[in-house]
mmCIF file of the N, C-alpha and C atoms, coordinates in Angstrom:
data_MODEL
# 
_entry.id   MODEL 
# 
loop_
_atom_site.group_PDB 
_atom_site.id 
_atom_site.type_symbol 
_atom_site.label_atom_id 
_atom_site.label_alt_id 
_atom_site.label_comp_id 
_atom_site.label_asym_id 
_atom_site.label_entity_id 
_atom_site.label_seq_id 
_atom_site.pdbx_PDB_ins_code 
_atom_site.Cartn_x 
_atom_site.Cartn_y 
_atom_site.Cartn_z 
_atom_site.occupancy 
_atom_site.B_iso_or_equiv 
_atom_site.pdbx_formal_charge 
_atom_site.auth_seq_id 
_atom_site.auth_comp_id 
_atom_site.auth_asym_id 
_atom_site.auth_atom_id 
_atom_site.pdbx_PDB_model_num 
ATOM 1   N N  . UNK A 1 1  ? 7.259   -30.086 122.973 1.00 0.00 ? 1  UNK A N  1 
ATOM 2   C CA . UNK A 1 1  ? 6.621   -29.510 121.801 1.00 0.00 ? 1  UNK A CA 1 
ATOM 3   C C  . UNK A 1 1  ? 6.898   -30.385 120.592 1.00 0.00 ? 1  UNK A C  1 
ATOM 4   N N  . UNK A 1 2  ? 5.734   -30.487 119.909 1.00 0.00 ? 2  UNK A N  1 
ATOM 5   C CA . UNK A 1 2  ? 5.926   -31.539 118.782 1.00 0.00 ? 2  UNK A CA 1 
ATOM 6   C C  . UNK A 1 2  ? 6.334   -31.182 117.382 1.00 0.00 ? 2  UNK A C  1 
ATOM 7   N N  . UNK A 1 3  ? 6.311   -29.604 117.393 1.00 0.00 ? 3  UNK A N  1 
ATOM 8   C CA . UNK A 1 3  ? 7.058   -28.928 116.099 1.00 0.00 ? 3  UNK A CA 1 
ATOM 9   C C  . UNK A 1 3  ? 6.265   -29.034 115.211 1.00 0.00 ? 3  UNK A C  1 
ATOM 10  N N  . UNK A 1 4  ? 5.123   -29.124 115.146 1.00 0.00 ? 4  UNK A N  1 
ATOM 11  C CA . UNK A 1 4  ? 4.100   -29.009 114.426 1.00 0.00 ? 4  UNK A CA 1 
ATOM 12  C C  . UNK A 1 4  ? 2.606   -27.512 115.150 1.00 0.00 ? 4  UNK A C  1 
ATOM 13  N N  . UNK A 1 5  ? 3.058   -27.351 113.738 1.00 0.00 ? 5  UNK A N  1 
ATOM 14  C CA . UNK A 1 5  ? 1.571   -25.459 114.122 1.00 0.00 ? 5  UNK A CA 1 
ATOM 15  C C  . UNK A 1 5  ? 0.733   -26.440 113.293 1.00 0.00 ? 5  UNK A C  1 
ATOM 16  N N  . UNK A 1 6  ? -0.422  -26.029 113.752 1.00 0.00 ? 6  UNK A N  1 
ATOM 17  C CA . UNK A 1 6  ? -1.615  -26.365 113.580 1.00 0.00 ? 6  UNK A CA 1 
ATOM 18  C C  . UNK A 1 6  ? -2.750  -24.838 113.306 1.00 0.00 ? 6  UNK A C  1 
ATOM 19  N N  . UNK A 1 7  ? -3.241  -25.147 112.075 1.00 0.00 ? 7  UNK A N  1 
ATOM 20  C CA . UNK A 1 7  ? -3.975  -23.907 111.283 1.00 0.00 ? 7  UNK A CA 1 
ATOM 21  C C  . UNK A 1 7  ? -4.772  -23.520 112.046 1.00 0.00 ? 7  UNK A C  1 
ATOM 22  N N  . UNK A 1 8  ? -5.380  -22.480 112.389 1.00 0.00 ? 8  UNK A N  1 
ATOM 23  C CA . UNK A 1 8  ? -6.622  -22.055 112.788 1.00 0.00 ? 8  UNK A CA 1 
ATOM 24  C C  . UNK A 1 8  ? -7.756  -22.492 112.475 1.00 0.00 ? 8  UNK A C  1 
ATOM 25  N N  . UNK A 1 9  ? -7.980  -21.972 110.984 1.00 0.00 ? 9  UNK A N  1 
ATOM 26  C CA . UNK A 1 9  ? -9.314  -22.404 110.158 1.00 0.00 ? 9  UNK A CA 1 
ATOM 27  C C  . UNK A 1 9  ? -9.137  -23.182 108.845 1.00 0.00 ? 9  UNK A C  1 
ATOM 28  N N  . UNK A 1 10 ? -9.534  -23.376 108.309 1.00 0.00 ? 10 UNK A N  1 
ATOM 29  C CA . UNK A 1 10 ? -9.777  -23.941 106.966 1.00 0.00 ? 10 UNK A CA 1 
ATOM 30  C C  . UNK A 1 10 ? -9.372  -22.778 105.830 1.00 0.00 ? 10 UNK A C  1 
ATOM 31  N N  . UNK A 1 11 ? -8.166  -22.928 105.559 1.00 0.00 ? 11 UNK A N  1 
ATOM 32  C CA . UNK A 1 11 ? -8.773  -21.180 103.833 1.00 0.00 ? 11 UNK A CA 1 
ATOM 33  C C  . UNK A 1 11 ? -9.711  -21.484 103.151 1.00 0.00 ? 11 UNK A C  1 
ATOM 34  N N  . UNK A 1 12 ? -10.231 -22.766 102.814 1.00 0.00 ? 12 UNK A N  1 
ATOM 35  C CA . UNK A 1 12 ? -11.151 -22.659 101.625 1.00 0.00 ? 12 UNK A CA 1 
ATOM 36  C C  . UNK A 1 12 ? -12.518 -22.058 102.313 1.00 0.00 ? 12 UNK A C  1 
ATOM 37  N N  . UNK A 1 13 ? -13.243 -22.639 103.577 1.00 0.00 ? 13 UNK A N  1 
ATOM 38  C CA . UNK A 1 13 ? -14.553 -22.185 103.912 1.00 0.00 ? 13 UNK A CA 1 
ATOM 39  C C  . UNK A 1 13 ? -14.486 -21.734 105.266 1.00 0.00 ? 13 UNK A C  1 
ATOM 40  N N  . UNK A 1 14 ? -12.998 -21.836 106.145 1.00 0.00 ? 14 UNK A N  1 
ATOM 41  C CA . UNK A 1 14 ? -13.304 -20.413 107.116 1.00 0.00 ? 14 UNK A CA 1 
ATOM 42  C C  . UNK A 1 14 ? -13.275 -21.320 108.348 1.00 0.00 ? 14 UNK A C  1 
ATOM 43  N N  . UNK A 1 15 ? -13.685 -22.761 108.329 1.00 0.00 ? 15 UNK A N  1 
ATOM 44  C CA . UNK A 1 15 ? -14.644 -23.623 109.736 1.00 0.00 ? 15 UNK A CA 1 
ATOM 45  C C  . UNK A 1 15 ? -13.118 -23.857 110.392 1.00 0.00 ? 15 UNK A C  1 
ATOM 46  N N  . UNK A 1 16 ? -13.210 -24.397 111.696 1.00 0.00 ? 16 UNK A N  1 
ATOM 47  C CA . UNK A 1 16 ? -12.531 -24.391 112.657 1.00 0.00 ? 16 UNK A CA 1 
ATOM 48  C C  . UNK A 1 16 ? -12.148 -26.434 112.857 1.00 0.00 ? 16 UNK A C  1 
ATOM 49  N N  . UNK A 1 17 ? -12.888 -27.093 112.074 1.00 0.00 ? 17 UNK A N  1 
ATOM 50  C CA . UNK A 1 17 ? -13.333 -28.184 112.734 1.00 0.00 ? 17 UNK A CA 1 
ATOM 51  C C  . UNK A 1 17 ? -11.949 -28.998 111.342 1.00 0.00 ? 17 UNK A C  1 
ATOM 52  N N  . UNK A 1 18 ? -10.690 -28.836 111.985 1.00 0.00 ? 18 UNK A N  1 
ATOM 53  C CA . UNK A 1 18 ? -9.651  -29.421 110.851 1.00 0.00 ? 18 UNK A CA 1 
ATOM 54  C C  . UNK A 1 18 ? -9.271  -30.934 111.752 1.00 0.00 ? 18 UNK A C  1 
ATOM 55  N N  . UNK A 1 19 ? -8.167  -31.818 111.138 1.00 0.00 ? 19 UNK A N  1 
ATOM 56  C CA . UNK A 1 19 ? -7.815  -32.606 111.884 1.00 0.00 ? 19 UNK A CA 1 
ATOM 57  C C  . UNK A 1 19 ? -6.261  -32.848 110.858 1.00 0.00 ? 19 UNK A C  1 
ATOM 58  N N  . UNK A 1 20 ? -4.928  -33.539 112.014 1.00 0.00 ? 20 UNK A N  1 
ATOM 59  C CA . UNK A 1 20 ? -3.963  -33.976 110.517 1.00 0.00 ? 20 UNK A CA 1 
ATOM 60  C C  . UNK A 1 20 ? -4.474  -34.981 109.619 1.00 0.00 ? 20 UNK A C  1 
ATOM 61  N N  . UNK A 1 21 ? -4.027  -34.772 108.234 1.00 0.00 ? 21 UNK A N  1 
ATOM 62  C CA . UNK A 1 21 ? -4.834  -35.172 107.439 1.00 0.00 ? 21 UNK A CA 1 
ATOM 63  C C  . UNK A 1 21 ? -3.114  -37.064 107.107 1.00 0.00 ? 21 UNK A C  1 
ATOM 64  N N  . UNK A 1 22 ? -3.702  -37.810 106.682 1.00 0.00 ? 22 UNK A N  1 
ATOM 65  C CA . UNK A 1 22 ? -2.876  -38.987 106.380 1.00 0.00 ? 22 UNK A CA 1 
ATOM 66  C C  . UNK A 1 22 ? -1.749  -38.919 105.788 1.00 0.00 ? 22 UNK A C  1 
ATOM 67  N N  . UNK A 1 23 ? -1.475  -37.798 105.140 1.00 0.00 ? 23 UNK A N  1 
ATOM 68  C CA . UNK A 1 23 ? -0.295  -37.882 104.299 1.00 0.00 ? 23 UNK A CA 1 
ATOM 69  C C  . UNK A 1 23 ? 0.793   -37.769 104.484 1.00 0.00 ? 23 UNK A C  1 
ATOM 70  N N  . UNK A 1 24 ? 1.006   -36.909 105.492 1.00 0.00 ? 24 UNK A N  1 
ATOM 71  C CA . UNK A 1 24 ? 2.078   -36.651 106.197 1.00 0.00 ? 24 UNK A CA 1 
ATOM 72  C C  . UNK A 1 24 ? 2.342   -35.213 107.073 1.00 0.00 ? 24 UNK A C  1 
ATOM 73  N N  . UNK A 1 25 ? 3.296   -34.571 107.655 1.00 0.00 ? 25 UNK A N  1 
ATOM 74  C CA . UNK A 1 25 ? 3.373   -33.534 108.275 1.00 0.00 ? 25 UNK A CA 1 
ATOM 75  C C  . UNK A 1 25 ? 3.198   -32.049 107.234 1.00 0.00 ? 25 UNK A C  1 
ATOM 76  N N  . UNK A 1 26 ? 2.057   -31.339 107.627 1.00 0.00 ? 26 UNK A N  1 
ATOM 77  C CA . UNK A 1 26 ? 1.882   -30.437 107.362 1.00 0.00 ? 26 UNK A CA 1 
ATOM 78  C C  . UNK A 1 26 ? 0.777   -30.460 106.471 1.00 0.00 ? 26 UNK A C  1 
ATOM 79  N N  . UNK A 1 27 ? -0.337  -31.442 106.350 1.00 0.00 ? 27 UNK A N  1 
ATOM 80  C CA . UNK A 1 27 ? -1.321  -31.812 105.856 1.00 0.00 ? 27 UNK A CA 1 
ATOM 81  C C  . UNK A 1 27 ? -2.668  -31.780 106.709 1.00 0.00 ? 27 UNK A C  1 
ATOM 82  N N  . UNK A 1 28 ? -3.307  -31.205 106.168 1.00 0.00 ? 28 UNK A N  1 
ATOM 83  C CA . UNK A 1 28 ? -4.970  -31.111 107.412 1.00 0.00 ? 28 UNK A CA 1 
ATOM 84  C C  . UNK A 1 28 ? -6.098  -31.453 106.300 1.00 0.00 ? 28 UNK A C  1 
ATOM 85  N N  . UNK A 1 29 ? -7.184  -31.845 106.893 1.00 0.00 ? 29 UNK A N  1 
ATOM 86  C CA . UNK A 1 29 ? -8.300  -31.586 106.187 1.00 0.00 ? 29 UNK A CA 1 
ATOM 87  C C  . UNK A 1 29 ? -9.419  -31.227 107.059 1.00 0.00 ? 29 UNK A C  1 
ATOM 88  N N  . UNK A 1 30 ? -10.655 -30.823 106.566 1.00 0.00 ? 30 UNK A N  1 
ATOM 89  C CA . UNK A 1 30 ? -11.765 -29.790 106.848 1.00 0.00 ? 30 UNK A CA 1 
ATOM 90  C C  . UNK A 1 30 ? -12.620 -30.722 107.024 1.00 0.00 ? 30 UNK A C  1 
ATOM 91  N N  . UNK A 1 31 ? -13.259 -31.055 108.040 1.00 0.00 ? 31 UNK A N  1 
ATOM 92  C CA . UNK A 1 31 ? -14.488 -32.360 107.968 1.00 0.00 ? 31 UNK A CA 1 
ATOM 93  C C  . UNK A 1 31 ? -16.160 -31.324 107.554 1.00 0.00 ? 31 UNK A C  1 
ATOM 94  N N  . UNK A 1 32 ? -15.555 -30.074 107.849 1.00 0.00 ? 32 UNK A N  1 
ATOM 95  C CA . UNK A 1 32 ? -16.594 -29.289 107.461 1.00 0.00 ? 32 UNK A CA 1 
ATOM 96  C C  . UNK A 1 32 ? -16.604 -29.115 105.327 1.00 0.00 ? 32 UNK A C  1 
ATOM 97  N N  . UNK A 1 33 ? -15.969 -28.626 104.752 1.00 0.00 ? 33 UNK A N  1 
ATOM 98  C CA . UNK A 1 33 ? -15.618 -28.933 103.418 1.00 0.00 ? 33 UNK A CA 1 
ATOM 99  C C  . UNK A 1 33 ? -15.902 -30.206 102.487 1.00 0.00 ? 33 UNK A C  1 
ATOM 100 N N  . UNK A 1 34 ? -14.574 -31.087 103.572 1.00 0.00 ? 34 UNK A N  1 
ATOM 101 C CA . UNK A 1 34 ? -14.383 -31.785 103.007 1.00 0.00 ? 34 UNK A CA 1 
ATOM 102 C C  . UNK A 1 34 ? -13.005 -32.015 101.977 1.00 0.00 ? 34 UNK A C  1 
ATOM 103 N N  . UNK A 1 35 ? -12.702 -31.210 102.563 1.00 0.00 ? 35 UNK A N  1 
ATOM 104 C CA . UNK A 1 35 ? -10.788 -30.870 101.323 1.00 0.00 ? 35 UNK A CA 1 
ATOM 105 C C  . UNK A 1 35 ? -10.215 -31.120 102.169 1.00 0.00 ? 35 UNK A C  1 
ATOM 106 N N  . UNK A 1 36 ? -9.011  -31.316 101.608 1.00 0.00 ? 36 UNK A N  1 
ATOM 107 C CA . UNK A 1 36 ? -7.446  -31.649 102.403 1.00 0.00 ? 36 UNK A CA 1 
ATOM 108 C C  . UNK A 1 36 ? -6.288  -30.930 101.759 1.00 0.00 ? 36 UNK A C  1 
ATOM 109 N N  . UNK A 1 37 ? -5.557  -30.521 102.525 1.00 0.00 ? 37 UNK A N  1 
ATOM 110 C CA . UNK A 1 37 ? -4.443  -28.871 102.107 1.00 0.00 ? 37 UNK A CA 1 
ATOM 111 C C  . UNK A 1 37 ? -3.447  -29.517 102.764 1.00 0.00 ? 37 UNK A C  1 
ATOM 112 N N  . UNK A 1 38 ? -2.511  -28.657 102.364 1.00 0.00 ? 38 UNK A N  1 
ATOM 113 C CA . UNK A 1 38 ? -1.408  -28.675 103.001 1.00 0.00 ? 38 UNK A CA 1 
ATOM 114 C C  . UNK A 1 38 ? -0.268  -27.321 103.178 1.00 0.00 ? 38 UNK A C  1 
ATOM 115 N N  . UNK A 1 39 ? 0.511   -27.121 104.496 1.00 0.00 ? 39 UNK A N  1 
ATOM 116 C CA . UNK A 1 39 ? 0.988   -25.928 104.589 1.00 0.00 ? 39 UNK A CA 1 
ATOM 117 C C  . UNK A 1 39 ? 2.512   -26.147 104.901 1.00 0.00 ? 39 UNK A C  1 
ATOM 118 N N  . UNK A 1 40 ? 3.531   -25.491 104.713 1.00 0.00 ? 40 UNK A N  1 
ATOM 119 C CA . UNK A 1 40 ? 4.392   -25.611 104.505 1.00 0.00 ? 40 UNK A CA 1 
ATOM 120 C C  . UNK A 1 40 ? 5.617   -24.197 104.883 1.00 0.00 ? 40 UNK A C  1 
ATOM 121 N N  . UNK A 1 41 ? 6.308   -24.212 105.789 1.00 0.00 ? 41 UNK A N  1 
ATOM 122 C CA . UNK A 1 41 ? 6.957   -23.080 105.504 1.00 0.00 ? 41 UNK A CA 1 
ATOM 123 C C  . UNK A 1 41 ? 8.379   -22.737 104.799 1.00 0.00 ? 41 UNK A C  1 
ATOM 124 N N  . UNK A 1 42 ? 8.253   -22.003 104.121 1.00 0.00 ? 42 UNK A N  1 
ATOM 125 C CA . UNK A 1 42 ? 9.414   -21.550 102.984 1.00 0.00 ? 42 UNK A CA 1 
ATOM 126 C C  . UNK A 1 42 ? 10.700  -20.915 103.403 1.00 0.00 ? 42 UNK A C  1 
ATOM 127 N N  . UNK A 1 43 ? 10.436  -19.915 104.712 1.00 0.00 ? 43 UNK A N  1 
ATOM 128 C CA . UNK A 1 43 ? 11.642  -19.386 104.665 1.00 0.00 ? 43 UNK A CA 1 
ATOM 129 C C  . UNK A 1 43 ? 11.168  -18.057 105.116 1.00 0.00 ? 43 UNK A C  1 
ATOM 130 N N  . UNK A 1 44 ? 12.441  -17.184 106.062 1.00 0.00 ? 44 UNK A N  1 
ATOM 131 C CA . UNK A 1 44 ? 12.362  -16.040 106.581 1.00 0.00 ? 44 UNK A CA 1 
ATOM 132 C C  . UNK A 1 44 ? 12.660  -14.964 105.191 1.00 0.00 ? 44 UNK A C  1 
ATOM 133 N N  . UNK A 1 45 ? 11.621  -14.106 104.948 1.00 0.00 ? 45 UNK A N  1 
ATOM 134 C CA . UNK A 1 45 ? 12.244  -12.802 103.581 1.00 0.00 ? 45 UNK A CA 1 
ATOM 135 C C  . UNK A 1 45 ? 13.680  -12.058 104.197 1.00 0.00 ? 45 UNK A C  1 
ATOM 136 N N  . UNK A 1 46 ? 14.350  -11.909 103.399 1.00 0.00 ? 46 UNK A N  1 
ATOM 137 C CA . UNK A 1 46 ? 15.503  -10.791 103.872 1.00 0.00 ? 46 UNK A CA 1 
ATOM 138 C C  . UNK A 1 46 ? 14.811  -9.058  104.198 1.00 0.00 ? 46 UNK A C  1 
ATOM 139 N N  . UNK A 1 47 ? 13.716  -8.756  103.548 1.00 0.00 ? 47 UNK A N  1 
ATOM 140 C CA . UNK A 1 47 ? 13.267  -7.436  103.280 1.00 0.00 ? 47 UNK A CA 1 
ATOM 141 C C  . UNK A 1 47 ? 12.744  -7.381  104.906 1.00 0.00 ? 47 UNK A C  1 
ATOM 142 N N  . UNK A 1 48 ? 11.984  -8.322  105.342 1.00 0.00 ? 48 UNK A N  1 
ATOM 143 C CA . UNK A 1 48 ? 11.959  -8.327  106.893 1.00 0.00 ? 48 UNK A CA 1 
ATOM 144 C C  . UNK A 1 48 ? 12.739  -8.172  107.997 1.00 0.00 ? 48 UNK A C  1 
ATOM 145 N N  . UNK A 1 49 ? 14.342  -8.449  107.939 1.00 0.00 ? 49 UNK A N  1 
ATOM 146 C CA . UNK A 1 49 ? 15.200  -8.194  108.291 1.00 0.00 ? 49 UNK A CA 1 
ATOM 147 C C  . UNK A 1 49 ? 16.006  -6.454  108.507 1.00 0.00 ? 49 UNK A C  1 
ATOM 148 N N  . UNK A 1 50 ? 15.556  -5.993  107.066 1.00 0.00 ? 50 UNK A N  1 
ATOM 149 C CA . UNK A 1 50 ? 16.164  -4.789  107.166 1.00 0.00 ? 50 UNK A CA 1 
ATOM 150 C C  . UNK A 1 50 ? 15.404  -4.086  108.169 1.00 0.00 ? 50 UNK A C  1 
ATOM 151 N N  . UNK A 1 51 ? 16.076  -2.499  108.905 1.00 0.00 ? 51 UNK A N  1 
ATOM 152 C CA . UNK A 1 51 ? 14.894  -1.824  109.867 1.00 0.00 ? 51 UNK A CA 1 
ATOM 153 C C  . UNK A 1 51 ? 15.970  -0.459  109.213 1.00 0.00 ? 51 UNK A C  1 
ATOM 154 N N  . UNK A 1 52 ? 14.841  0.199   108.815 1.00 0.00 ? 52 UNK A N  1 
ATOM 155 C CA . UNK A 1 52 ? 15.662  1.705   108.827 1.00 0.00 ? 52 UNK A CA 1 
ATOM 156 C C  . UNK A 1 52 ? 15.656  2.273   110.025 1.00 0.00 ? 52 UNK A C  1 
ATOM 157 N N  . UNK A 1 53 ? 16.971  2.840   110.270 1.00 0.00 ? 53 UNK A N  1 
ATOM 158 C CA . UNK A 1 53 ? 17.102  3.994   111.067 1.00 0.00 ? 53 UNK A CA 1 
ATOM 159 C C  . UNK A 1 53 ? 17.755  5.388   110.815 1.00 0.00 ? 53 UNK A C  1 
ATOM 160 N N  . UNK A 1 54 ? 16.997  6.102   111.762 1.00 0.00 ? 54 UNK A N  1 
ATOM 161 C CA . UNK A 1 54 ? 16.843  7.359   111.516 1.00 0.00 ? 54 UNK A CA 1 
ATOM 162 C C  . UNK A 1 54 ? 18.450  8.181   112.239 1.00 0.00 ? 54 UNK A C  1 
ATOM 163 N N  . UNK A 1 55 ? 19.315  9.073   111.388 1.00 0.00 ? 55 UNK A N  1 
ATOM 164 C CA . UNK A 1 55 ? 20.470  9.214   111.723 1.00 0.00 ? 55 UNK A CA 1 
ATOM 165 C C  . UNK A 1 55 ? 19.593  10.154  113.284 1.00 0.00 ? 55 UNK A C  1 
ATOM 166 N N  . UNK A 1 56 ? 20.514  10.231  114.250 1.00 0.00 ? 56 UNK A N  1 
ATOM 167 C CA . UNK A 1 56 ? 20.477  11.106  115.252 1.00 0.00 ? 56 UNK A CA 1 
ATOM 168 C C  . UNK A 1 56 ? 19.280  10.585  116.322 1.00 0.00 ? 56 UNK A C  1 
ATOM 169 N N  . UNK A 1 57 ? 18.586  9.896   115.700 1.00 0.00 ? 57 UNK A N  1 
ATOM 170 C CA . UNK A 1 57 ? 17.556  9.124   116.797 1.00 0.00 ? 57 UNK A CA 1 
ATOM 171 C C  . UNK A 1 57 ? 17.880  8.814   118.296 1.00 0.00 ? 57 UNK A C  1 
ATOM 172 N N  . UNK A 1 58 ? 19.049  8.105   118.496 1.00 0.00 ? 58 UNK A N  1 
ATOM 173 C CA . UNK A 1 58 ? 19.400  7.756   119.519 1.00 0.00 ? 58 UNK A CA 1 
ATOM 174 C C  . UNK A 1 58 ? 19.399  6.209   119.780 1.00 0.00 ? 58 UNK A C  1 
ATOM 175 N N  . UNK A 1 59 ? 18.329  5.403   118.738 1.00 0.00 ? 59 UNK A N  1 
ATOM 176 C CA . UNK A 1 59 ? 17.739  4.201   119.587 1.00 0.00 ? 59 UNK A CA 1 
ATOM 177 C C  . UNK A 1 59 ? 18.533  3.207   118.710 1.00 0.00 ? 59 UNK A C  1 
# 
């Protein structure tokens, strides 16, 4: 695995038809558009982490 995700679609117009774009990792562009983006991930939220539980539940 090369550790690279690869977008689905385009955000700006939706099309499917992306490729990596020159700049470096985490860069695509839209041959449908015509733009070039880039995505990046930031980090797990802590608020995702929490899970309430319910006293007496069991689980």
């Amino acid at each position: 695995m090369s550790g690279r995700a690869a977008p689905f679609y385009c955000p700006y117009c939706g099309d499917e038809d992306l490729r990596p774009h020159e700049t470096g990792h985490g860069a695509w562009e839209c041959a449908s558009c015509n733009r070039a983006f880039q995505l990046k991930f930031l980090g797990l939220l802590t608020r995702g982490l929490v899970r309430d539980e319910v006293e007496g539940d069991g689980t």
